[in-house]
N, C-alpha and C positions, 0 to 999 in steps of 0.2 A: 528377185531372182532366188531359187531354191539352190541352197549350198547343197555339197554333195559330203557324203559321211566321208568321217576321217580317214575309214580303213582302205577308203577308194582311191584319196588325194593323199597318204602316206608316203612314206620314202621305201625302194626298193631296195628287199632284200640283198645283202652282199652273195656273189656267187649265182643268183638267180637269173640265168638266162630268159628265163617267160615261155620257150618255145621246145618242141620236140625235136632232138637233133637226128640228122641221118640212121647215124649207130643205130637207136634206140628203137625207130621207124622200121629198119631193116630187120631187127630183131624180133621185133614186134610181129611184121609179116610172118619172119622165118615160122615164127610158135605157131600161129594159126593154120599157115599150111600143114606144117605135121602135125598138128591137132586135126584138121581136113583129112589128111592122108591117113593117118592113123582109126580115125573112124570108121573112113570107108575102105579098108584092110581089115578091120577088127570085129565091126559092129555092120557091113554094108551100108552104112550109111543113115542108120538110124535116130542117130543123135542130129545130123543133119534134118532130116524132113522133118524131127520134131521139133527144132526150131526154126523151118522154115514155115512152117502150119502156126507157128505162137508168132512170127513175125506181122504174118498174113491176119492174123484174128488181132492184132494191136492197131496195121494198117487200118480195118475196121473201124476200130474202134476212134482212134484220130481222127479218119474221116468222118464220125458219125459227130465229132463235138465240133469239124469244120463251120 
């Protein structure tokens, strides 16, 4: 049987939840939409298509090492 490294079978940190709470999730959202909004007010949306064009050429590329 292969043991697994220490830093995996360790003891959990004191205070460490492991997971994302609500708050942070919500907050999280809040940013990106006025990041969103704020683009497409400021910029028409420019920052968006250019990362949806580099999304689209990663897609590519993912698929291509499928």
């Amino acid at each position: 049987m292969i043991s697994r490294p220490s830093c995996l079978t360790g003891p959990v940190r004191l205070g460490h939840q492991g997971g994302m709470t609500n708050t942070v999730a919500y907050s999280l959202a809040a940013l990106i939409g006025l990041a969103i909004a704020a683009d497409v007010v400021l910029n028409d949306g420019t920052a968006l298509l250019f990362l949806a064009k580099k999304f689209s050429d990663l897609l590519y590329v993912v698929a291509f090492w499928r």
